[in-house]
Structures are given as structure tokens and as C-alpha cells.
Backbone as numpy.savetxt, mean C-alpha at the origin, in Angstrom:
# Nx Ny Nz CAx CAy CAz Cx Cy Cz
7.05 -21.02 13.54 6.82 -20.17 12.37 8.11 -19.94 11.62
8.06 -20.21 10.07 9.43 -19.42 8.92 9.29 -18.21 9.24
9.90 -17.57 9.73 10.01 -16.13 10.38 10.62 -15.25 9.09
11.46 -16.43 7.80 11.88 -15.74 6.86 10.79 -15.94 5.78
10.02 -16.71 5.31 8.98 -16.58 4.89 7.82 -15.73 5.01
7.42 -15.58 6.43 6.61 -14.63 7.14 6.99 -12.95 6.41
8.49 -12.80 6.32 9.10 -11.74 6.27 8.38 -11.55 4.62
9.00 -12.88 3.69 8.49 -12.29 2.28 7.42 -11.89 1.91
6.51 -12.62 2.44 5.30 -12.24 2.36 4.38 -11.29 2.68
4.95 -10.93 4.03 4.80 -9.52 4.76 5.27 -8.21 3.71
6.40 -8.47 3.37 7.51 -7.20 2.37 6.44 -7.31 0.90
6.34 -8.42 0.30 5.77 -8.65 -0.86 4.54 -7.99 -0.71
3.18 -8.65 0.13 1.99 -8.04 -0.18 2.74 -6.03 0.11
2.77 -6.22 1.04 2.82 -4.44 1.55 3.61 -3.53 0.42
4.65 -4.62 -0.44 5.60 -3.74 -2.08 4.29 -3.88 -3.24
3.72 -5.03 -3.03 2.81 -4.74 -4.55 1.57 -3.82 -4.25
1.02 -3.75 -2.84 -0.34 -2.89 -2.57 0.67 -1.23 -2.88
1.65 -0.89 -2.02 1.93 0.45 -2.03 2.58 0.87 -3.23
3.07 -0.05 -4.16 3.60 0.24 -5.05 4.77 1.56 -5.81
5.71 1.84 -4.96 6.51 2.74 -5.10 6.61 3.31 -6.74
7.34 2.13 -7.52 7.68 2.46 -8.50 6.07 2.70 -9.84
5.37 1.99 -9.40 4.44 2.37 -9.78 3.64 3.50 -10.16
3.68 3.76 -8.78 2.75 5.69 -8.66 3.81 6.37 -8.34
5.34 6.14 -8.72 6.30 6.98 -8.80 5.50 8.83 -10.01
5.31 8.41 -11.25 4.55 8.68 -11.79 3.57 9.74 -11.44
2.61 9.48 -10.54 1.82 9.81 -9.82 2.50 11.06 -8.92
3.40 10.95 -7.84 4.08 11.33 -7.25 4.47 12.81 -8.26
5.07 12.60 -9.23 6.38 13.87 -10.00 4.82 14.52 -10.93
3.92 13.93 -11.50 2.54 14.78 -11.88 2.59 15.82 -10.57
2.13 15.29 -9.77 1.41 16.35 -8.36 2.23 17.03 -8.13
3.41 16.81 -8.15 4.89 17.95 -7.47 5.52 18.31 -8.78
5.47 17.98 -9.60 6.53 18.56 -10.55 6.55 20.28 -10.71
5.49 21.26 -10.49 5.60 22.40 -10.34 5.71 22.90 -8.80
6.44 22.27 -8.39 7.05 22.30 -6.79 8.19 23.00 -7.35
8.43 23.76 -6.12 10.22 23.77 -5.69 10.43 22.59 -5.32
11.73 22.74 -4.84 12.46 21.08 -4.97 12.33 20.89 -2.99
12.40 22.11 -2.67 11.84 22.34 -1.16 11.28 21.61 -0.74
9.94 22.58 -1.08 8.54 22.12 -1.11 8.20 20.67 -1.39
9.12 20.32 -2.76 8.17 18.74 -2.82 8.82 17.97 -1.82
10.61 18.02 -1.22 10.49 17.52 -0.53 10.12 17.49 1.03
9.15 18.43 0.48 8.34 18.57 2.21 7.39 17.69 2.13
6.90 17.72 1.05 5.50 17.16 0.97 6.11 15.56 0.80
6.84 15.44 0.13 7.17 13.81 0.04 7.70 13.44 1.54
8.44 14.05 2.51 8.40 13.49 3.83 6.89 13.87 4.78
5.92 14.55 4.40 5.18 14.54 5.02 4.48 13.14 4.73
3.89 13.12 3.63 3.31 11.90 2.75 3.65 10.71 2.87
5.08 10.04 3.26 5.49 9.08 3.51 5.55 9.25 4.89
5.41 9.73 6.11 5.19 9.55 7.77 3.83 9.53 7.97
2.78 10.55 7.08 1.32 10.24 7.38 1.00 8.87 6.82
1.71 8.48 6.12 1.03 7.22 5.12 1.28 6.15 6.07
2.77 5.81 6.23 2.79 4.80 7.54 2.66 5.09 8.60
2.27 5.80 9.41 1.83 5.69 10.90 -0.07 5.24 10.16
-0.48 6.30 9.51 -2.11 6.03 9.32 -2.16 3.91 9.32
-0.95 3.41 8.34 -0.98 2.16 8.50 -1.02 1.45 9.78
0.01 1.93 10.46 0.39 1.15 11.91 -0.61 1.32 12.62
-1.08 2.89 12.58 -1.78 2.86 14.17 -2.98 1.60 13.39
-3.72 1.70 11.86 -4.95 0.38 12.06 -4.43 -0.70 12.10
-3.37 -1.17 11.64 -2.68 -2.45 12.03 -2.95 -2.73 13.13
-2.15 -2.17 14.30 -2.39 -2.47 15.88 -3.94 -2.60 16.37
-4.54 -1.80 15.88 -5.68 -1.42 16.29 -7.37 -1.98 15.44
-6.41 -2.78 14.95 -7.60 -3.75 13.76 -8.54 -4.57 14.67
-7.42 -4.92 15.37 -8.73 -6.42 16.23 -9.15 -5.98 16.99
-9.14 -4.53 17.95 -10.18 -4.18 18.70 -11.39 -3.41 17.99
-10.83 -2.94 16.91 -11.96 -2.69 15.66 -13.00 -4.16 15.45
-12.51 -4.88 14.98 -13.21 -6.26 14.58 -13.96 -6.64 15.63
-13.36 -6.52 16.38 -14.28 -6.90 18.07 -15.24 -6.18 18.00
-15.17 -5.04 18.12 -16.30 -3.80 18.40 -17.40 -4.35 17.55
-17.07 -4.16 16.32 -18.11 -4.54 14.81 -18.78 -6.03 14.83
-18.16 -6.94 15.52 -18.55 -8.33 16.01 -17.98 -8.68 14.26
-16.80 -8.41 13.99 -16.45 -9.24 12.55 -15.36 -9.97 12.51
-15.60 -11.32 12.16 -14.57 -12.51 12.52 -13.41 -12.17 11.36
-11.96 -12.89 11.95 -10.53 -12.25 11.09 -10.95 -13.28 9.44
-11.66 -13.85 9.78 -11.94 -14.96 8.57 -12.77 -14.34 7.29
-13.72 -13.24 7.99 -14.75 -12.49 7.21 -13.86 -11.71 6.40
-12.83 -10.92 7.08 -12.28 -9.97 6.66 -11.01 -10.43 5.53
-10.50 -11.41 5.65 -9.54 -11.80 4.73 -10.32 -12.08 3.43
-11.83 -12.53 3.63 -12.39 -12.95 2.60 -12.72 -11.58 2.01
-13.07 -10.70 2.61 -13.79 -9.58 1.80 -12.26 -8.74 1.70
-11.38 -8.75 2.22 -9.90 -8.06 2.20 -9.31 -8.63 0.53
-9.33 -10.04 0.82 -9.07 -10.72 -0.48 -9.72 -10.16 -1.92
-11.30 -10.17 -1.54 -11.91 -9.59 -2.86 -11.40 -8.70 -3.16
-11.02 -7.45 -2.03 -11.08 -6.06 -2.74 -9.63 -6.08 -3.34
-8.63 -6.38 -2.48 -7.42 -6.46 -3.12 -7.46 -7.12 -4.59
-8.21 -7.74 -4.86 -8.30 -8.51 -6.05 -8.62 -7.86 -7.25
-9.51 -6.84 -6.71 -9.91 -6.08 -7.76 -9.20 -4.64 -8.00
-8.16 -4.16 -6.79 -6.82 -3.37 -7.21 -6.25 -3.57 -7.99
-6.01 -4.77 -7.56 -5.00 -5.58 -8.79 -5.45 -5.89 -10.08
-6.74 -6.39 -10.60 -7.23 -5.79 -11.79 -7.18 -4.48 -12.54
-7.50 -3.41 -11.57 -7.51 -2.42 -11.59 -5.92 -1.93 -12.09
-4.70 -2.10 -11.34 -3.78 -1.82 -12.18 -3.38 -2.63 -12.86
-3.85 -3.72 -12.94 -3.35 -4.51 -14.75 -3.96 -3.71 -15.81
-5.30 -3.36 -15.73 -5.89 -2.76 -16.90 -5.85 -1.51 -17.57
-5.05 -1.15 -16.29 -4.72 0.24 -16.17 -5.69 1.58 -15.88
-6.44 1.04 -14.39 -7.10 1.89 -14.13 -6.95 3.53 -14.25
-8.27 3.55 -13.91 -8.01 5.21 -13.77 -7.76 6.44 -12.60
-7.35 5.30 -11.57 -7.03 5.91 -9.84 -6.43 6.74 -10.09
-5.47 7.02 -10.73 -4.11 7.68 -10.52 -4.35 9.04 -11.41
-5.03 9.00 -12.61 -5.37 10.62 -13.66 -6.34 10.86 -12.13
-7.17 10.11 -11.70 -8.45 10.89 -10.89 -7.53 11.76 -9.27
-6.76 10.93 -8.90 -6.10 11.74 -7.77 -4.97 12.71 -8.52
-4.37 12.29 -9.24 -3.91 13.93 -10.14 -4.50 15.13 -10.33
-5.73 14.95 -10.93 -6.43 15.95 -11.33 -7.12 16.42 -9.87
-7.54 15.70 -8.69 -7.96 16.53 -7.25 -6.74 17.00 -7.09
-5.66 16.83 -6.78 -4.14 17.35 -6.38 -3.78 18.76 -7.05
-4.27 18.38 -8.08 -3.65 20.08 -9.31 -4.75 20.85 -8.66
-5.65 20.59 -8.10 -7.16 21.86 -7.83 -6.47 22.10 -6.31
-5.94 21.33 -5.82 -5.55 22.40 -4.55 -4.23 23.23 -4.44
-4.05 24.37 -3.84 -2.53 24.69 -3.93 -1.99 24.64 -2.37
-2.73 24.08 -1.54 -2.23 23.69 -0.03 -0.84 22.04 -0.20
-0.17 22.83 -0.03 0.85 21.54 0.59 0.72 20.16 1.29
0.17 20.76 2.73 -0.13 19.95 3.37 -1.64 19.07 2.49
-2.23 19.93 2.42 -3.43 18.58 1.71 -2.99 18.02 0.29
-2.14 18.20 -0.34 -1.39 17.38 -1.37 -0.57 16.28 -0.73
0.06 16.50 0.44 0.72 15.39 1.51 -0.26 14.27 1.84
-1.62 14.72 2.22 -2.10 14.02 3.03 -3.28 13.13 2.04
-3.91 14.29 1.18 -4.61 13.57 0.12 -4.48 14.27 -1.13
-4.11 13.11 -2.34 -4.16 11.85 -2.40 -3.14 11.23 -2.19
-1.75 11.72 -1.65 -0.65 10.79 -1.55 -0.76 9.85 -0.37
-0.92 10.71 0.98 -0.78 9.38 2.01 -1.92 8.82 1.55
-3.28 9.42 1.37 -4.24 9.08 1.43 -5.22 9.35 0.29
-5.77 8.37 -0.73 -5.80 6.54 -0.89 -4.43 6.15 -1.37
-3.54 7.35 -2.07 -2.45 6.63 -2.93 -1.61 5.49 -2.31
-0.80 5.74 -1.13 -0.37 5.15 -0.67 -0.77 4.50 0.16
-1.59 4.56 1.24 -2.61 4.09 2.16 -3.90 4.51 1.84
-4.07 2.98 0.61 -5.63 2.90 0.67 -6.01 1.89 1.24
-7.40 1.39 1.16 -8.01 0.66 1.40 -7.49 -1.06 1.42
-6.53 -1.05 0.14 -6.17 -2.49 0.11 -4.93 -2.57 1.18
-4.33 -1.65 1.29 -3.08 -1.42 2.12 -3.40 -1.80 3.81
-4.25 -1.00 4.23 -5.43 -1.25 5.26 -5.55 -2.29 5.85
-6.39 -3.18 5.30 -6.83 -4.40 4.44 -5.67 -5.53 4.83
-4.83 -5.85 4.36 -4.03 -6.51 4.00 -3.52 -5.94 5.57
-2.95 -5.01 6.01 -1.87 -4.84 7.26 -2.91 -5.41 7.92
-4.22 -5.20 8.61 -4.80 -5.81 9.26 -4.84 -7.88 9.63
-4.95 -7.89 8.52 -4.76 -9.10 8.12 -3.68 -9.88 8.40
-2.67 -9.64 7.91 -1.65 -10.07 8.30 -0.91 -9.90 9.34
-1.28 -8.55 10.25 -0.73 -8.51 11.66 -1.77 -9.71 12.58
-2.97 -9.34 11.79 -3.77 -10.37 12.79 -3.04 -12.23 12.98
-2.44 -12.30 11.90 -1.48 -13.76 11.56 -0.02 -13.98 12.64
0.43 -12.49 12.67 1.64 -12.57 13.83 1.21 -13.36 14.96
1.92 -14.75 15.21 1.23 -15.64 16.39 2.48 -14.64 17.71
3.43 -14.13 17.72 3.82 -13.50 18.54 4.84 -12.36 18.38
5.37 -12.09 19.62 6.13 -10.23 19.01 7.16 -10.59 17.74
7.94 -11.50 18.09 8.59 -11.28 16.56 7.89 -11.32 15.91
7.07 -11.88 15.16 6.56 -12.36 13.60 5.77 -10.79 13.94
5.57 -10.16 14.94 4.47 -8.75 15.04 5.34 -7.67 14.33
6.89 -7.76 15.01 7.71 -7.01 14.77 8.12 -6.62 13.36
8.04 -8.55 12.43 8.56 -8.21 11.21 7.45 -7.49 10.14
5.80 -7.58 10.67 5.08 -7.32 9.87 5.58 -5.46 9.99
5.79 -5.10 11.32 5.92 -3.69 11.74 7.16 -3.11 10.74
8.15 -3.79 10.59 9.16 -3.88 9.94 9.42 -4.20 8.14
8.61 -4.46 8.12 8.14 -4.54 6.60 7.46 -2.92 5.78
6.87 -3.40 6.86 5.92 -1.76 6.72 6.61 -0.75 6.25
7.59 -0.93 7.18 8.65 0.63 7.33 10.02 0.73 6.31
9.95 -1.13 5.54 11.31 -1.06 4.69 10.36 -0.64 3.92
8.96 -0.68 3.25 8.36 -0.33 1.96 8.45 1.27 1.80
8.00 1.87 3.02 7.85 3.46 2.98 9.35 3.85 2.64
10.05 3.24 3.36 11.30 3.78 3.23 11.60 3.89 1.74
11.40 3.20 1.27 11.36 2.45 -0.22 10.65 3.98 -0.97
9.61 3.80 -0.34 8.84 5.20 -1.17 9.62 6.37 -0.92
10.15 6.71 0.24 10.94 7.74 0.22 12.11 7.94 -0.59
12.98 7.15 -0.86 13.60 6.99 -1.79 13.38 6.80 -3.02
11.84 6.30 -3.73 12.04 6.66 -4.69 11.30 8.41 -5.23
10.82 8.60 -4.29 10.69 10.32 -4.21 12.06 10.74 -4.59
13.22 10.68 -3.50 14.21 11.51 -3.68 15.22 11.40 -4.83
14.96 10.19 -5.55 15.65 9.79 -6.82 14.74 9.66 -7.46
13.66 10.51 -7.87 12.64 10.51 -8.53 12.72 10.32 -9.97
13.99 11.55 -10.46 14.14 12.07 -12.09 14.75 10.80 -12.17
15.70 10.62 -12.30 16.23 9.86 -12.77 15.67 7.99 -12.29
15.41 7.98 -12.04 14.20 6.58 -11.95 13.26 6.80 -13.23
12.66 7.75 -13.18 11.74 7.95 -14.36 12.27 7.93 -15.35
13.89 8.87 -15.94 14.67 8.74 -16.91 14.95 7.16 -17.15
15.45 6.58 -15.71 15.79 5.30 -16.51 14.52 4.31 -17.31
13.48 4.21 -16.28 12.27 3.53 -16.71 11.21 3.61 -17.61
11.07 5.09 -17.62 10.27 5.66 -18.45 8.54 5.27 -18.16
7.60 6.64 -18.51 6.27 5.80 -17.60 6.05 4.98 -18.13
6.37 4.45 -19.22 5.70 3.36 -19.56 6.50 2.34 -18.99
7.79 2.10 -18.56 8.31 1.23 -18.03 7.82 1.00 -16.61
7.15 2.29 -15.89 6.98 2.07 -14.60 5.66 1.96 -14.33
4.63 1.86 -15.37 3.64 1.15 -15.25 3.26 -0.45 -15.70
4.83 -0.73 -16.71 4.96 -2.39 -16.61 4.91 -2.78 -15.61
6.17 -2.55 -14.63 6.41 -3.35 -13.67 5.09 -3.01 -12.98
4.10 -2.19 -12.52 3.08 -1.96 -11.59 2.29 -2.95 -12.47
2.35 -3.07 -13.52 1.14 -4.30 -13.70 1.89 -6.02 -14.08
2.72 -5.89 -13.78 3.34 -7.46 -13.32 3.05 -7.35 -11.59
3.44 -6.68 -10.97 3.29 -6.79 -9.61 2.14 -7.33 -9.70
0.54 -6.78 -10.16 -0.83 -6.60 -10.24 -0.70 -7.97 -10.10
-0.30 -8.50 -10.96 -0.66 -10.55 -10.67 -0.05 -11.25 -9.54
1.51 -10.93 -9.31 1.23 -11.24 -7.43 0.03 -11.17 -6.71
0.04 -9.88 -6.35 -1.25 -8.89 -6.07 -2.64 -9.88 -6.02
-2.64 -10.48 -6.82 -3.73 -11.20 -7.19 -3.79 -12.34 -6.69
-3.16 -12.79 -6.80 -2.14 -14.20 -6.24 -2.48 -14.20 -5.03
-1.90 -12.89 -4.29 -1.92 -12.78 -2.29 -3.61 -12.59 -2.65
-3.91 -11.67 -3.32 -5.85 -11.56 -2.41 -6.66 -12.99 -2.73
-6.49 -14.13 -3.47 -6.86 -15.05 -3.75 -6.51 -16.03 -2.67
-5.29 -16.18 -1.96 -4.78 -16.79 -0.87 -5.24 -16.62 0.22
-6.26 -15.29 0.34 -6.44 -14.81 1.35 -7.81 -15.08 1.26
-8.46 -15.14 0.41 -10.18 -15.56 0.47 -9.88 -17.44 0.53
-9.22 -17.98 0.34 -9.22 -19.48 0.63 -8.64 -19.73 2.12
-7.57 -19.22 2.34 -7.39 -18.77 4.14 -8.72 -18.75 4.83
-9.34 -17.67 4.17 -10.54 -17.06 5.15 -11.71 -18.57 5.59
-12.03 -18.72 4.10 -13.03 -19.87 4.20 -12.26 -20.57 4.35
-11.66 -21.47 4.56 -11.01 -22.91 4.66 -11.29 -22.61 6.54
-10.26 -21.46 6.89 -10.78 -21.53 8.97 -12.01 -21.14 9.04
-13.14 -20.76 8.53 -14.01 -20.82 8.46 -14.98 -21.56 8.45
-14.84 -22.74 7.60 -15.77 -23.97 7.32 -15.24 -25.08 7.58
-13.59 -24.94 7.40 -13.29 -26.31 7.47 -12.27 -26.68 8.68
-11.65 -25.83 9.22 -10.91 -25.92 10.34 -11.49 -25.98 11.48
């Protein structure tokens, strides 16, 4: 196995699904009437619930799949679709992000602003899920397991940082700059869930 390839691809899908700079945005809406405390409580809560919620289904995908009797081939194919349609979704400029804003402003609990909508769909949704499953299921052994584990953890990290350099990220980019780049990513994005429904069927039918 390209163990450095493995790596890009691993870093790539897991940077365009979680999208830091993207729902940076997202992030300073929900906290901006924070203390600076507070948000960064909630931004380290939000980024440790978000990746462990990842890891533990990562690890724990294929005894899931087992249970359900669903082959890794099914799931890349239907993993592929949905990712596919994220990625539509932020090219067109969905409307995920006003809809978890506006649940976020109705609560004034901390912790459930941590947990939902930031860890949860923002950062660990469904395509995020999806995709870690998938691709841990591809690790043929502990390294290539390690780097998917390791990927994981440079992206969050990634999110944590751009929490803590929040203002000025936004100063430099501006939202409209930081919803460009989230919809250039979107066609990677597209790119990996399309790779992943021809993966699926090709060991499927033809392997």
C-alpha cells in the first residue's frame, strides 16, 4: 500500500466533509454572543465530542455492518450517494447551516450548543460517518488504520484552530470568501463520493 497516498486521501475526504473553514461562519453565528470563556468551552467541547463520536463508529462500523448483514460494497455505494449530495448541497449553497443556527440561538445551554448542532450534524454528520467507516474499512493493516485514525485528528485539530483564530480568519476571508472555498472543496467532495459508488460496484459485480 502508498501509505502516502492513503494519507491524502484519508486527510482530503475527512478536510472537505468537516469543512473547517467553511462552517467557520457557522461556528462565530452560534457563539458570537458568548464570552470569550464560554465559547471557548464550547469550541473544545465540540471539537472532542465531534471526534471521538467519529472514532468510536469508525472502529466500530464493521461489527455494525455485520450485525445489519450489510456488505462494505453496499455502503460505499449508498455512502457515495449521500456524500454526493452534501456536496451539491454546499455548492448551491444549501440551507444546513441558517437551519442549525437558528436551533442553536433557541437554546441557551452550552453544553447542547457543543453537542448539537456543532459536534452534531455540523461537524459529525452523516457524510463524515459515512466516509470514516468506509475508509477505515480500506485500512488493509495497523498502519494504514493508524493514518486513517490520524487524519481524523489533524482535521479536528484543524477545527480547533480555526475556532481559536476565528476573528481574524473571517477578517481575512470574509463570508463570502469562506463559503468560496467550501464550495470548491464541494467538487472534490464529489469527486471522492463518485469514486466511492464505482469502488462499491466494480467489488461488487466485477471483482
Amino acid at each position: 500500500m502508498d501509505y502516502l497516498s492513503f494519507f491524502l486521501k484519508c486527510f482530503t475526504t475527512f478536510f472537505v466533509i468537516v469543512d473547517p473553514p467553511g462552517n467557520l461562519p457557522v461556528f462565530i453565528a452560534l457563539t458570537q454572543r458568548l464570552d470569550k470563556d464560554i465559547r471557548e468551552k464550547v469550541s473544545r467541547r465540540a471539537t472532542v465530542i465531534a471526534f471521538a463520536l467519529l472514532f468510536v463508529v469508525m472502529v466500530t462500523g464493521g461489527a455494525i455492518l455485520d450485525f445489519f448483514h450489510i456488505s462494505i460494497n453496499s455502503l460505499r455505494v449508498a455512502g457515495g450517494i449521500l456524500l454526493f449530495i452534501v456536496s451539491v448541497d454546499i455548492l448551491l449553497g444549501g440551507t444546513r447551516r441558517e437551519v442549525y443556527r437558528k436551533r442553536a440561538e433557541e437554546s441557551v445551554d452550552v453544553d447542547s450548543i457543543a453537542v448539537f448542532p456543532l459536534a452534531l450534524p455540523l461537524y459529525t454528520g452523516p457524510g463524515a460517518i459515512t466516509a470514516g467507516i468506509v475508509i477505515y474499512s480500506q485500512a488493509a493493516d495497523l498502519y494504514s488504520k493508524m493514518i486513517v485514525v490520524g487524519s481524523a485528528i489533524i482535521v479536528y485539530a484543524l477545527v480547533r484552530l480555526s475556532h481559536v483564530y476565528s476573528e481574524p480568519i473571517i477578517r481575512l476571508l470574509g463570508r463570502s470568501g469562506a463559503d468560496i472555498i467550501a464550495r470548491l472543496l464541494s467538487i472534490f467532495l464529489a469527486a471522492i463520493a463518485v469514486e466511492f459508488v464505482f469502488e462499491g460496484i466494480k467489488a461488487e459485480f466485477f471483482d
